[in-house]
N, C-alpha and C positions, 0 to 999 in steps of 0.2 A: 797383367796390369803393371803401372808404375812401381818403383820401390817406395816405401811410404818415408823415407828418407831424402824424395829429391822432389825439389819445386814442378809444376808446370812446367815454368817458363825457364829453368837452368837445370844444369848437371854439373857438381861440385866434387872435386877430389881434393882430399886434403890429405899430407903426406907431411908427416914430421920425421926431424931427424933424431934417434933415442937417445944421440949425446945431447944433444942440444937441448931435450924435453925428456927429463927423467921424472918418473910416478906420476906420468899422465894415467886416470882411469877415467871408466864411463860416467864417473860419476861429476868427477870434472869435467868432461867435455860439456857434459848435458846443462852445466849450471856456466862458465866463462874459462874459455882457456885462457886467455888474454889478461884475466885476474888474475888466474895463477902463475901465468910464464912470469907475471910483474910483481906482485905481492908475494908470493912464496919462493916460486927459484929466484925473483930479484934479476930479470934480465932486463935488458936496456933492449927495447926493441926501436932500433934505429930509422929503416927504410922498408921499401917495400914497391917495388918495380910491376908494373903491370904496361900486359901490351895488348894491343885491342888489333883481331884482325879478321876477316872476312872469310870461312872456308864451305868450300863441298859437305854439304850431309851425310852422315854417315848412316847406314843400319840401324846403329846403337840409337841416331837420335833421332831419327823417323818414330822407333818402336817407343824411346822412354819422354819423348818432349811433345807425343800425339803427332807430328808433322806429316804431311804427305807430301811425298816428292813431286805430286802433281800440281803442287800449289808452292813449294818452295825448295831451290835445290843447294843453298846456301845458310849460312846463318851466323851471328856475329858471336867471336871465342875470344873471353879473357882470361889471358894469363899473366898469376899476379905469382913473382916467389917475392916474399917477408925475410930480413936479415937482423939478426942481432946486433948489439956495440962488438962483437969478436969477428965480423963478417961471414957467422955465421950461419946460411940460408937454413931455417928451421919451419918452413912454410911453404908450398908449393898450392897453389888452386887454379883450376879451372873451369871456367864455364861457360857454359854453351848456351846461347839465348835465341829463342825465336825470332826470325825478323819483324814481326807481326806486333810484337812485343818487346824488342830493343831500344833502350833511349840513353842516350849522352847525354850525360850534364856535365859541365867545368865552368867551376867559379875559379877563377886567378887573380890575387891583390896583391899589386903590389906595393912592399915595404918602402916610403922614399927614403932613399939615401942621405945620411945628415954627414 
């Protein structure tokens, strides 16, 4: 079966870096890491780059996202790394989404220039 730790419709990795995120535990993860990176170590979490792109199916996501290759041999992967104010990338994810079940959205406003 599935890991009881991964969606349906995605497969997430998430990979910190131990300078960058010191006294992470379980306990934190499970309640907001994103409170703690900003409230307790006090980091400036600045940007965060994602790229959207189209690949081959893998084994791994046949077996954990339910898919059969007989009905899909693609599927859409984003990958986002997150950086600090020190440029330092302390975030890496990706995931893996069903076609069947992929949706884009992008709101863009622009600020007018005074």
């Amino acid at each position: 079966g599935r890991p009881p730790h991964r969606s349906a419709t995605e497969s997430c990795r998430f990979r910190s870096r131990k300078r960058a995120v010191s006294g992470l535990t379980k306990e934190i993860a499970e309640d907001s890491i994103y409170r703690y990176l900003e409230q307790t170590l006090h980091m400036n979490i600045v940007n965060s780059k994602r790229i959207m792109t189209v690949e081959k199916m893998t084994e791994i996501d046949e077996k954990y996202l339910n898919m059969n290759v007989a009905d899909y041999n693609c599927m859409a992967v984003i990958s986002s790394q997150t950086y600090n104010g020190d440029g330092v990338m302390f975030e890496y994810t990706q995931s893996r989404l069903r076609p069947d079940r992929f949706r884009f959205y992008d709101n863009a406003v622009r600020k007018t220039i005074s």
